[in-house]
SEDO-277740 format. One line per field, with one value per residue (C-alpha): x, z, y; residue in three letters. Coordinates in steps of 0.02 Angstrom, whole numbers, plus 50000, padded with zeros to 5 digits. Layout:
xx <- [X ...]
zz <- [Z ...]
yy <- [Y ...]
r <- [Ala ...]
END
This chain:
xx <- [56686 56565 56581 56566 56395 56313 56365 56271 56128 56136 56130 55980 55889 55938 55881 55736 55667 55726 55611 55461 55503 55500 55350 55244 55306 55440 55601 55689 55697 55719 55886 55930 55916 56023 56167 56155 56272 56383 56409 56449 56606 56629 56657 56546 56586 56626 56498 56379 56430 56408 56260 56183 56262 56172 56012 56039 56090 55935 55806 55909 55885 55702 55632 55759 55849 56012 56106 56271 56238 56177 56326 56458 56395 56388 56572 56626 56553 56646 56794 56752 56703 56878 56937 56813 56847 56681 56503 56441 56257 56339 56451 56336 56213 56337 56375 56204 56165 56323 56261 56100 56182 56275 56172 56047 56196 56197 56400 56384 56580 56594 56444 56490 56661 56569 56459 56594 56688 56503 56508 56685 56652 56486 56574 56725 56579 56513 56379 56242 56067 56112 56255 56158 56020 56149 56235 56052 56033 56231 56186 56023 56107 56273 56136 56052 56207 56268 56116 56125 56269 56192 56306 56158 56277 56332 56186 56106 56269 56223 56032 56073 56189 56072 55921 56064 56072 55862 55860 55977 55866 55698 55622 55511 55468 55642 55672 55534 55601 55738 55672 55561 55710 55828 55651 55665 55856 55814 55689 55818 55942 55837 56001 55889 55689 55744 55818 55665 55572 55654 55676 55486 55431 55570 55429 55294 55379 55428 55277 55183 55316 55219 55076 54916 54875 55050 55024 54886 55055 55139 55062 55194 55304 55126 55112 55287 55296 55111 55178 55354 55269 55148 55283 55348 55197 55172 55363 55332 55143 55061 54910 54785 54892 54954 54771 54748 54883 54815 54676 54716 54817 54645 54565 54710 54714 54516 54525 54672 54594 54421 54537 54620 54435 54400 54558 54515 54348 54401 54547 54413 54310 54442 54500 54314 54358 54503 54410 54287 54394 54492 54346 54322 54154 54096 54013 54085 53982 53984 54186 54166 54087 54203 54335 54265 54234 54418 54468 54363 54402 54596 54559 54500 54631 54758 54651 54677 54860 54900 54993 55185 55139 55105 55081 55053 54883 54890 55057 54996 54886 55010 55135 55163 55274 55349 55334 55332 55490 55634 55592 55577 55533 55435 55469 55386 55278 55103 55041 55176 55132 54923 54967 55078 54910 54820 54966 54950 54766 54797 54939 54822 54684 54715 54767 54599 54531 54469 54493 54352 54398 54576 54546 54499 54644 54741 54650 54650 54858 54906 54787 54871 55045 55013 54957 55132 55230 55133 55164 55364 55336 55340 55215 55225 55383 55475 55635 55743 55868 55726 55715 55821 55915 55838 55689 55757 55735 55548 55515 55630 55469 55334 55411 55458 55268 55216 55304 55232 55070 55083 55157 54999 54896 54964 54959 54776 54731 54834 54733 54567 54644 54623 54808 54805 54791 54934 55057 55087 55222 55402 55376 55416 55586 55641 55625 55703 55824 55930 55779 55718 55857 55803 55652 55720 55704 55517 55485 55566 55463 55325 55351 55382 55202 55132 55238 55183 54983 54982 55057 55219 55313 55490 55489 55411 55586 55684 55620 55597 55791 55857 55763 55842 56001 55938 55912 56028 55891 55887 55717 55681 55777 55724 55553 55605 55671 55506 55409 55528 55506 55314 55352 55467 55319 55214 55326 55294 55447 55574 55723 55605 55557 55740 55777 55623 55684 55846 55774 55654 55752 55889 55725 55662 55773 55786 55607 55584 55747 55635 55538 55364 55271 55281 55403 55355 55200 55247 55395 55272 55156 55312 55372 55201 55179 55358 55292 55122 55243 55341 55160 55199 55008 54999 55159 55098 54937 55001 55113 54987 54876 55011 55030 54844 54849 54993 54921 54724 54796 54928 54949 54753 54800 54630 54720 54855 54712 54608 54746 54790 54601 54588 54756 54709 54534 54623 54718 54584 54512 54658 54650 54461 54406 54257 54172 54287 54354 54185 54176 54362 54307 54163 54260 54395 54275 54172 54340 54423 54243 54272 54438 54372 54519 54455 54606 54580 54408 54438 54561 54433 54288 54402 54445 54246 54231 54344 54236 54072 54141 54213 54049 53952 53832 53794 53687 53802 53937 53858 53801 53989 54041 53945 54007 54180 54183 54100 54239 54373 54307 54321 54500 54541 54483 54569 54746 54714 54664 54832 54950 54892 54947 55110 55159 55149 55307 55415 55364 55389 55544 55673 55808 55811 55756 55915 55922 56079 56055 56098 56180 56216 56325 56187 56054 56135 56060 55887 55800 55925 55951 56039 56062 55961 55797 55789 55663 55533 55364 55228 55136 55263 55423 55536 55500 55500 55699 55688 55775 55718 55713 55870 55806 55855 55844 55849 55861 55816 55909 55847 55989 55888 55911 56106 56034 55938 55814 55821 55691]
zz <- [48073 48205 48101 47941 48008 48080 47920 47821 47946 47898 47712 47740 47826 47704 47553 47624 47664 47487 47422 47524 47458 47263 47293 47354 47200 47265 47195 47250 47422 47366 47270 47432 47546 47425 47408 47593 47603 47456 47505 47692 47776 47857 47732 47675 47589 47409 47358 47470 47378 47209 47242 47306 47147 47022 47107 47107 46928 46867 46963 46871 46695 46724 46821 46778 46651 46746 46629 46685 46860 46812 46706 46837 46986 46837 46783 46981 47007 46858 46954 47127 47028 46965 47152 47168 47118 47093 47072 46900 46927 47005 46861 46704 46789 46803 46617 46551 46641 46578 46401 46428 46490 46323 46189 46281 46267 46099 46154 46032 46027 46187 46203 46087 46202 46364 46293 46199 46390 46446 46313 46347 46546 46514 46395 46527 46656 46592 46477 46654 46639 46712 46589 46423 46499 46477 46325 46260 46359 46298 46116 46094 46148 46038 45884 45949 45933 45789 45691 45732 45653 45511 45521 45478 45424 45606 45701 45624 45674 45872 45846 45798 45924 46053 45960 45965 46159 46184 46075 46208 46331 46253 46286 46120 46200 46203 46001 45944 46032 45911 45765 45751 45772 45645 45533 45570 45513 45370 45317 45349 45256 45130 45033 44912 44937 44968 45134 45202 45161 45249 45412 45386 45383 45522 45644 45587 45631 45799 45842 45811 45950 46093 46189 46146 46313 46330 46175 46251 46367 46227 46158 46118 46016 45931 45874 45819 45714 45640 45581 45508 45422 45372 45301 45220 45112 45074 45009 44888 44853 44914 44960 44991 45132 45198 45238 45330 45433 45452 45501 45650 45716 45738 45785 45947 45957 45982 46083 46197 46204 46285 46401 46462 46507 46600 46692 46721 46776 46895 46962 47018 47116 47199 47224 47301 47420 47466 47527 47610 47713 47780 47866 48054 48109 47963 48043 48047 47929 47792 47809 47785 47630 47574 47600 47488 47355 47356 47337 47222 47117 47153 47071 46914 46878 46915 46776 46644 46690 46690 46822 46863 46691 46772 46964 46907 46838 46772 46708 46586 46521 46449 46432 46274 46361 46199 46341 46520 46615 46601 46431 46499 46402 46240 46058 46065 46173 46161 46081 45928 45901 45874 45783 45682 45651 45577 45469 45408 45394 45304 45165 45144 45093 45012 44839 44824 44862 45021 45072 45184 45318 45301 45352 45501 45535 45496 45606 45762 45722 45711 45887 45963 45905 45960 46132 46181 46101 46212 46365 46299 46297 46102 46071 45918 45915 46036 45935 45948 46040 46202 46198 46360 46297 46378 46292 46104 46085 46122 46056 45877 45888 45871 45775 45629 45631 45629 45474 45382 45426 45374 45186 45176 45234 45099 44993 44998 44994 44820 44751 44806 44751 44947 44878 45039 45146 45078 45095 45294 45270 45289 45472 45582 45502 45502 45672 45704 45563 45654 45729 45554 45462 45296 45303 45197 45021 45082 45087 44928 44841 44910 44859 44675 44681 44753 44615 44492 44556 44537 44360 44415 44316 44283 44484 44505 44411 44512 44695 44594 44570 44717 44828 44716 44776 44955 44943 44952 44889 44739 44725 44789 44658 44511 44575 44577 44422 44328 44431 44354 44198 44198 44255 44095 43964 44039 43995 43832 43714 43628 43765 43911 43838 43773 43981 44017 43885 43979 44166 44098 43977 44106 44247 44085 44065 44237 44277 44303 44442 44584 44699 44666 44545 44594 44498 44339 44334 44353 44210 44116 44121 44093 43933 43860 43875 43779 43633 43623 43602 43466 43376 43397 43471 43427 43516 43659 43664 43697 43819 43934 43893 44010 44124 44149 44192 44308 44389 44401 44449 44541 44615 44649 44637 44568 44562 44447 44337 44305 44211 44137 44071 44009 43922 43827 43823 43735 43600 43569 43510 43418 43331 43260 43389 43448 43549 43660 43676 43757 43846 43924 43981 44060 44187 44204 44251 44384 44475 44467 44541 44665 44719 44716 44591 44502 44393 44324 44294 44208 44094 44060 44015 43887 43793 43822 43723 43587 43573 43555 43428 43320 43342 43303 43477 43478 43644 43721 43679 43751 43924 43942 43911 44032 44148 44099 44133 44313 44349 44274 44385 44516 44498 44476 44622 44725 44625 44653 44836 44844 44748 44862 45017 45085 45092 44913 44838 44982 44929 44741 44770 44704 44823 44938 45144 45243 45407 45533 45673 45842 45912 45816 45927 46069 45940 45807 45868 45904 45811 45844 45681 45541 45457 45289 45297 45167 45205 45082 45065 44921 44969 45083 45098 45233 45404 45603 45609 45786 45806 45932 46115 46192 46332 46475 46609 46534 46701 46830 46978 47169 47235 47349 47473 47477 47311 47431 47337 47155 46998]
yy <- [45798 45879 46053 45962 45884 46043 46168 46024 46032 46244 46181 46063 46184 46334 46215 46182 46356 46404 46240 46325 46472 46392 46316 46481 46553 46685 46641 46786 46727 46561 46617 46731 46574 46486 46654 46649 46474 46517 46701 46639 46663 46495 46387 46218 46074 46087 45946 46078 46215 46138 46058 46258 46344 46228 46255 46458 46416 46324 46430 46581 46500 46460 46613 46776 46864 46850 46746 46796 46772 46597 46575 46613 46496 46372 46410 46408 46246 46174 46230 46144 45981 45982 45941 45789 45637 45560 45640 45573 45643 45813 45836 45778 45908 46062 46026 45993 46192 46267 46222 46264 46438 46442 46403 46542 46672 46636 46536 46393 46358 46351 46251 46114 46125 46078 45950 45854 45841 45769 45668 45618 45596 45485 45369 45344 45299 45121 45080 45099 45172 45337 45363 45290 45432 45565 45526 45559 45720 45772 45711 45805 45978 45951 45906 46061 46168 46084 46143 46312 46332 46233 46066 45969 45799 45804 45835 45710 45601 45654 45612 45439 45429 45457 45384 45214 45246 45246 45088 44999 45046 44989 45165 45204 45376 45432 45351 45442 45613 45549 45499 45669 45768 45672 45719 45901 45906 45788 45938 46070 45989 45895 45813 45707 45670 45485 45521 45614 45492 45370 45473 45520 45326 45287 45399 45311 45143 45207 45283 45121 45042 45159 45064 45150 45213 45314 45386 45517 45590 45597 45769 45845 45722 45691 45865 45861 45748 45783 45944 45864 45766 45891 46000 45871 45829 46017 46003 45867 45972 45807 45917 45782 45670 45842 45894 45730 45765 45953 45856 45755 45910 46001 45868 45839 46023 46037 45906 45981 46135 46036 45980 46124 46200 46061 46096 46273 46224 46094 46214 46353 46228 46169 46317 46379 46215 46274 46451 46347 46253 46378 46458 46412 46399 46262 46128 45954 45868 46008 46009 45815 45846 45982 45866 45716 45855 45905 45722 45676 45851 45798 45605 45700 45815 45688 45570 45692 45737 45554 45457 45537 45658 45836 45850 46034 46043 46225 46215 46051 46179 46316 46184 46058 45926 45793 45667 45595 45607 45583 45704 45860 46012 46071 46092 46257 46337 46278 46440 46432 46249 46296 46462 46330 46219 46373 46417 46235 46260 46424 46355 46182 46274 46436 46351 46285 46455 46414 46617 46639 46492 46535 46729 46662 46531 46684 46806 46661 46631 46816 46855 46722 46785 46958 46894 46795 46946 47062 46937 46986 47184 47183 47310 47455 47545 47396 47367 47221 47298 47318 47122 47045 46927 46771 46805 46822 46642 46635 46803 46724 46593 46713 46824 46711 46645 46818 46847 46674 46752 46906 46823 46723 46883 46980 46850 46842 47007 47028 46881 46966 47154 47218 47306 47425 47308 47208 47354 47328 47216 47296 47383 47225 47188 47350 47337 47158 47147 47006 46912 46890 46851 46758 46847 46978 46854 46848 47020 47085 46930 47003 47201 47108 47033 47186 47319 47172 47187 47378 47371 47438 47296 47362 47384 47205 47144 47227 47145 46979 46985 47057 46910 46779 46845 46830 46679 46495 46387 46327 46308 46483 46563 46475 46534 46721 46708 46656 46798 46909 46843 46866 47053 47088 46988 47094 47256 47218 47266 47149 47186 47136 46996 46942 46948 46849 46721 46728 46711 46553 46456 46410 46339 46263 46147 46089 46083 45907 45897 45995 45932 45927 46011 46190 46255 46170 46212 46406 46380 46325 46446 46602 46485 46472 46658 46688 46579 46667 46834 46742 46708 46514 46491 46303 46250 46387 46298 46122 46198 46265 46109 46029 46155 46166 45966 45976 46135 46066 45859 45873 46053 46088 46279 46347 46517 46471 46345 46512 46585 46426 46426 46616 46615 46448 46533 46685 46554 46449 46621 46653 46496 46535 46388 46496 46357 46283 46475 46500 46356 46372 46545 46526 46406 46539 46663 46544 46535 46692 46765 46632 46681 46865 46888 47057 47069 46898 46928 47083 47016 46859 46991 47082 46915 46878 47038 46986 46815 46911 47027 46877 46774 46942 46931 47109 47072 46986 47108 47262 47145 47071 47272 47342 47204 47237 47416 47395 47272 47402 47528 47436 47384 47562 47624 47487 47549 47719 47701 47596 47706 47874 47781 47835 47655 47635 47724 47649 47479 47479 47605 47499 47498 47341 47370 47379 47393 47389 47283 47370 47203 47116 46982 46968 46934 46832 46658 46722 46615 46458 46406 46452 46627 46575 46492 46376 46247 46309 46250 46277 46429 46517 46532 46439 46365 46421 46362 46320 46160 46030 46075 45996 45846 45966 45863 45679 45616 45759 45753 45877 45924 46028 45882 45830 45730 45617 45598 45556 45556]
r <- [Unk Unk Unk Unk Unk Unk Unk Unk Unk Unk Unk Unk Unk Unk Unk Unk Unk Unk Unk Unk Unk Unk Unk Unk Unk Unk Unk Unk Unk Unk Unk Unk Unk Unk Unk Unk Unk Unk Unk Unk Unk Unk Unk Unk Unk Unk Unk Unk Unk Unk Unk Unk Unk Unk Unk Unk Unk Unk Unk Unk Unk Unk Unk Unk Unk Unk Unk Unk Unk Unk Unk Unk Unk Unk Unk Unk Unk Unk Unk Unk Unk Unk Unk Unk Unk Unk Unk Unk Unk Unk Unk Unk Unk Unk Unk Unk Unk Unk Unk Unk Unk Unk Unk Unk Unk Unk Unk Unk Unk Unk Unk Unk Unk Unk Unk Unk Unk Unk Unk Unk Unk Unk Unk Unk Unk Unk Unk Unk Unk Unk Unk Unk Unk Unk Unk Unk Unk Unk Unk Unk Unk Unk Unk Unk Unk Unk Unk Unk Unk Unk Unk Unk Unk Unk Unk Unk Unk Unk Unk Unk Unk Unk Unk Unk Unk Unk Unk Unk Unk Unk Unk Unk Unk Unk Unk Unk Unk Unk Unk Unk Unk Unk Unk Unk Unk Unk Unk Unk Unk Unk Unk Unk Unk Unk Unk Unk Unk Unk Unk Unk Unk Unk Unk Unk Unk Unk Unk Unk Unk Unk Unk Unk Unk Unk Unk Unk Unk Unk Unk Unk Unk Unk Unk Unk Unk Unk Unk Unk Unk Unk Unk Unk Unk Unk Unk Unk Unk Unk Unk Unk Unk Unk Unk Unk Unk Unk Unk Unk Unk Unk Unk Unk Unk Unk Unk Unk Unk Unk Unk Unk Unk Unk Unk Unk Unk Unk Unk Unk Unk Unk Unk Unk Unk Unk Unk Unk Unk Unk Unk Unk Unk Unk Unk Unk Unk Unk Unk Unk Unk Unk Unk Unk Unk Unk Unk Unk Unk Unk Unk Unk Unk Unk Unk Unk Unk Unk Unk Unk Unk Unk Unk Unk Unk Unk Unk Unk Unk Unk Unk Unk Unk Unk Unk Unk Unk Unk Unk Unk Unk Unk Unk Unk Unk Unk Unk Unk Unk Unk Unk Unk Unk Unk Unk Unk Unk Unk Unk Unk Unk Unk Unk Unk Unk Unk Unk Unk Unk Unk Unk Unk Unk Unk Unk Unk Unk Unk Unk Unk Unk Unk Unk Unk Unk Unk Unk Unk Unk Unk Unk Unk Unk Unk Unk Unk Unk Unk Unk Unk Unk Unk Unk Unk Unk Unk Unk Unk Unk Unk Unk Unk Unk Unk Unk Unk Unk Unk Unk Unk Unk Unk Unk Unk Unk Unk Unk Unk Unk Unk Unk Unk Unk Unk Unk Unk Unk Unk Unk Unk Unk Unk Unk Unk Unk Unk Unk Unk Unk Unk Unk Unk Unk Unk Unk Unk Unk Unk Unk Unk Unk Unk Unk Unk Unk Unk Unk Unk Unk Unk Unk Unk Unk Unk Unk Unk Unk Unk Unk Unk Unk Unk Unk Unk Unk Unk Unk Unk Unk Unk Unk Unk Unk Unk Unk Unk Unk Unk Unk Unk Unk Unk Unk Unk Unk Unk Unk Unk Unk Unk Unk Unk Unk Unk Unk Unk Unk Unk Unk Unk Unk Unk Unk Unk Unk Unk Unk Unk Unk Unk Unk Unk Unk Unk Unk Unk Unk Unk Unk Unk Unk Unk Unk Unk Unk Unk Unk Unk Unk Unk Unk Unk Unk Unk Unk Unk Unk Unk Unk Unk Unk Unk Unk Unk Unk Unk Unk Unk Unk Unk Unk Unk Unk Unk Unk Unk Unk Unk Unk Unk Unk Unk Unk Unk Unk Unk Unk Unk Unk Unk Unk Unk Unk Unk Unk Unk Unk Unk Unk Unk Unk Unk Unk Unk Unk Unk Unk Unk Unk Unk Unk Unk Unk Unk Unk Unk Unk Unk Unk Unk Unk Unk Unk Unk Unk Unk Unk Unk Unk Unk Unk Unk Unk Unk Unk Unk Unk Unk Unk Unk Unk Unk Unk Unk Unk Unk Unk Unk Unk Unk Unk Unk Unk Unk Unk Unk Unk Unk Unk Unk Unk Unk Unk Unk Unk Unk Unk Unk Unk Unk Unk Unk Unk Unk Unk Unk Unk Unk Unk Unk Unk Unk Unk Unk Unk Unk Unk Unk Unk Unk Unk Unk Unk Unk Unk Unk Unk Unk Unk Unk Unk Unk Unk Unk Unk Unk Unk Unk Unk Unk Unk Unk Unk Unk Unk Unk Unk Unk Unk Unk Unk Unk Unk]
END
């Protein structure tokens, strides 16, 4: 018993220098103090041991790429728990790391394995606090690894398992952690509109449950949900309640942005204090005064952390916490989330032609992505094979925003005819092929919009179909498949246009089953442009007539209602009905000049033309010719600057991008979610498929101290 007491005294002390160690920063020597007890030839206690090998394990995970390190003094102490008969807290904590360890590794079998014997050993334990705190921690993670492999029925099973357990224990923080996430699958999943609803208004409800003044520590879970629900409303192309949610986000953001200057600010005079202080001749007054500073400085930072939020002042600042304790962790890193709001920003406004503030969302998102990936050592020529492995999950995050970014970019820059700057698009998933999975659809829709801007139709087709066949959603498809039809009107002969009839009459017919108005308003527009070639203008007229109203009422794409306007222009025309031809132009041309849409503009001046010769305005005419042909020069130049690129032929080559993955098996689970993104949203294609964090540490537990000391 003697021995047993003074090898626990060597623990306590060796703990203790390794929690000095920690808190200076150097966790090498921490982990070494820690090695130096488990690595020792006179044996300890197994509680000792267990309690020293989850501690090496958790600094591991948090500070170090040495997963299998971590992994192995998590597996061992698995082992030694075996031999004790007690140690709920010990145990739930050695399985809550090992799946932690797992699901990093990319292990989701296994990891479902563990947390289903958590889940197993927490419901044998009583219906206490402790154990109703980790069947929430065990039920978040098994959701977590249930949607990776996309079992979305089941993970939302787990989530209302656990949000069941948070009800019992009147904590709204902890239902809304739940709630949000049952949201996110909800949108992943998206069974039937009714459902998301439901789980959308559930939030709402719970959110409301949270006393005002805990909602401003609850950043995190805030910003969660604002952009669920955000996507959500861009789903159902409820622009106008999506830019009030787009809305608050900047306003939070702005305001959390505010704050962390303040932090910064406060932070440097404390740490001037601190410089002060630790000289030796200051005189006793001054050091007096020094001291009330630093108290008073102290009182202020803890105000804006919040009481038992964040003793760590600068870590609140780069951190997005959902919640106080016992929540522990983020969504997604701080950065992703505000890139996230300007990506919002940037899909909000760009179908109302709102290019100039959205260049700028777009240049502050992609500076902000290129900083974190930089923080990761993904510079130019860094392949995804250089990535350690506990850093493909974070580096999944940025990359995946990167490439929604880089769609709207292009996206943008085809509307305004900037064609060589739209060409840099294929370099970053050649180079993460795995780490982007899904994003492949994305980029061949994109070479078919960029073969279909330079006139290079037959190769527009081609990219049009091979993303639909990339592709699970339904919605995605169907989209593809009126693009390509567009391409073959535009070829012009009876074949093409036999294979556009084929592509559109199918999404024709089924128009009114998608969700929102997307989709029918660009059927629409491909049908109406079959009957004009079948010479059946009336019926064509009253079919963009609708199209228009959908497009202008419900959509608010100002893009899609200029070529609504010039076509019905162009048939009015055709119909002899010379003044509302006029009339329907002139609007046409105020908003494709708007848009900076040269094509457009050029293709309204020639049916201008037409008008003028018809009405027999010889002045007007040779004005609206001159016009035309400046215009037309214009766009020329910007297609021949575009087709002398050496970019150009690769892109509208058609042959799809392939590229082999180098390993595939480390990387498959990069981005944690599942291999085809098909949560699509108006104006870009897919999501960030990062599920929600998994509640770490539900209920976090110091076993630096023999576990004397709790929460």
């Amino acid at each position: 018993m003697e021995r047993h007491r003074e090898m626990e005294a060597v623990a306590e002390g060796l703990w203790g220098l390794a929690e000095e160690h920690e808190r200076w920063g150097d966790v090498t020597a921490a982990v070494k103090c820690l090695e130096a007890i488990v690595q020792s030839h006179v044996s300890f206690l197994p509680i000792v041991e267990v309690k020293t090998r989850l501690r090496i394990a958790s600094l591991l995970l948090s500070h170090s790429h040495n997963l299998s390190h971590a992994k192995s003094h998590l597996e061992r102490s698995q082992l030694l728990l075996k031999t004790i008969p007690s140690c709920f807290e010990l145990k739930c904590r050695a399985y809550s790391l090992l799946s932690q360890c797992y699901q990093v590794v990319g292990a989701i079998p296994p990891q479902k394995q563990i947390v289903n014997k958590a889940l197993e050993l927490v419901s044998s334990s009583g219906d206490g606090y402790p154990a109703k705190l980790w069947s929430c921690n065990f039920n978040s993670q098994l959701a977590c690894a249930l949607m990776i492999e996309g079992d979305y029925r089941n993970s939302i099973s787990a989530l209302e398992n656990g949000y069941m357990c948070a009800t019992d224990m009147l904590h709204p923080e902890l239902q809304m952690f739940f709630a949000t996430s049952m949201l996110h699958v909800h949108l992943m999943q998206w069974d039937d509109e009714s459902s998301v609803e439901r789980a959308a208004e559930r939030c709402n409800e719970v959110w409301e449950l949270i006393q005002p003044d805990q909602r401003q520590h609850c950043l995190g879970l805030f910003f969660y949900n604002e952009l669920l629900h955000t996507f959500y409303r861009l789903r159902i192309c409820d622009y106008k309640k999506a830019s009030q949610h787009v809305e608050r986000l900047d306003a939070a953001m702005k305001d959390d942005l505010q704050r962390g200057q303040h932090i910064q600010e406060l932070t440097a005079q404390l740490d001037f204090i601190h410089q002060r202080l630790a000289q030796f001749d200051l005189h006793h007054n001054e050091r007096s005064a020094l001291y009330s500073q630093q108290v008073e400085l102290q009182n202020q930072l803890r105000a804006i952390n919040g009481l038992n939020y964040s003793s760590n002042s600068q870590a609140s600042m780069y951190k997005l916490l959902l919640a106080p304790p016992p929540i522990d962790g983020e969504w997604l890193p701080k950065s992703a989330v505000f890139a996230l709001i300007d990506l919002m920003a940037v899909i909000v406004g760009r179908p109302k032609g709102v290019f100039k503030e959205g260049v700028r969302r777009l240049q502050s998102g992609l500076h902000v992505i290129e900083e974190e990936l930089a923080k990761l050592g993904i510079r130019e020529g860094m392949r995804e094979s250089d990535i350690q492995r506990s850093d493909i999950w974070t580096a999944g995050v940025y990359l995946m925003l990167l490439m929604h970014f880089l769609e709207n970019k292009i996206t943008i820059e085809l509307t305004r005819s900037e064609f060589v700057e739209a060409q840099k698009m294929k370099d970053w998933y050649a180079r993460f092929p795995t780490m982007l999975q899904g994003c492949d659809c994305v980029i061949e829709m994109l070479r078919g919009h960029y073969s279909h801007s330079l006139a290079c139709f037959d190769e527009a087709t081609f990219h049009f179909i091979e993303a639909s066949k990339l592709t699970e959603s339904r919605s995605i498809q169907s989209m593809c498949h009126v693009y390509a039809a567009v391409s073959y009107i535009c070829i012009g002969d009876a074949e093409s246009s036999s294979k556009a009839m084929d592509l559109v009459g199918p999404v024709y017919k089924i128009m009114d089953s998608f969700v929102g108005v997307r989709e029918k308003t660009c059927v629409i527009f491909a049908y109406g442009l079959l009957l004009t070639k079948q010479h059946n203008l009336q019926e064509a007229r009253r079919n963009f007539a609708n199209g228009l109203r959908v497009a202008h009422q419900q959509l608010g794409n100002i893009q899609l209602v200029s070529q609504y306007l010039t076509i019905l222009g162009a048939l009015a025309l055709a119909l002899h009905d010379t003044v509302q031809a006029g009339e329907i132009l002139r609007s046409s041309l105020t908003l494709a000049k708007t848009l900076y849409d040269v094509p457009t503009q050029v293709w309204v001046l020639s049916v201008f033309g037409d008008l003028y010769r018809e009405m027999n305005e010889k002045a007007n005419e040779l004005e609206n010719s001159e016009y035309e042909r400046k215009k037309e020069d214009d766009l020329q130049k910007r297609l021949l600057d575009a087709q002398s690129t050496v970019w150009h032929l690769e892109l509208v080559d058609k042959v799809r991008i392939e590229a082999q993955p180098p390993h595939v098996m480390d990387l498959k689970r990069a981005t944690a979610g599942p291999s085809k993104v098909d949560l699509d949203i108006p104006e870009s294609i897919g999501l960030p498929n990062q599920p929600p964090a998994p509640l770490s540490r539900l209920r976090e537990v110091d076993y630096g101290r023999s576990g004397k000391r709790k929460l």
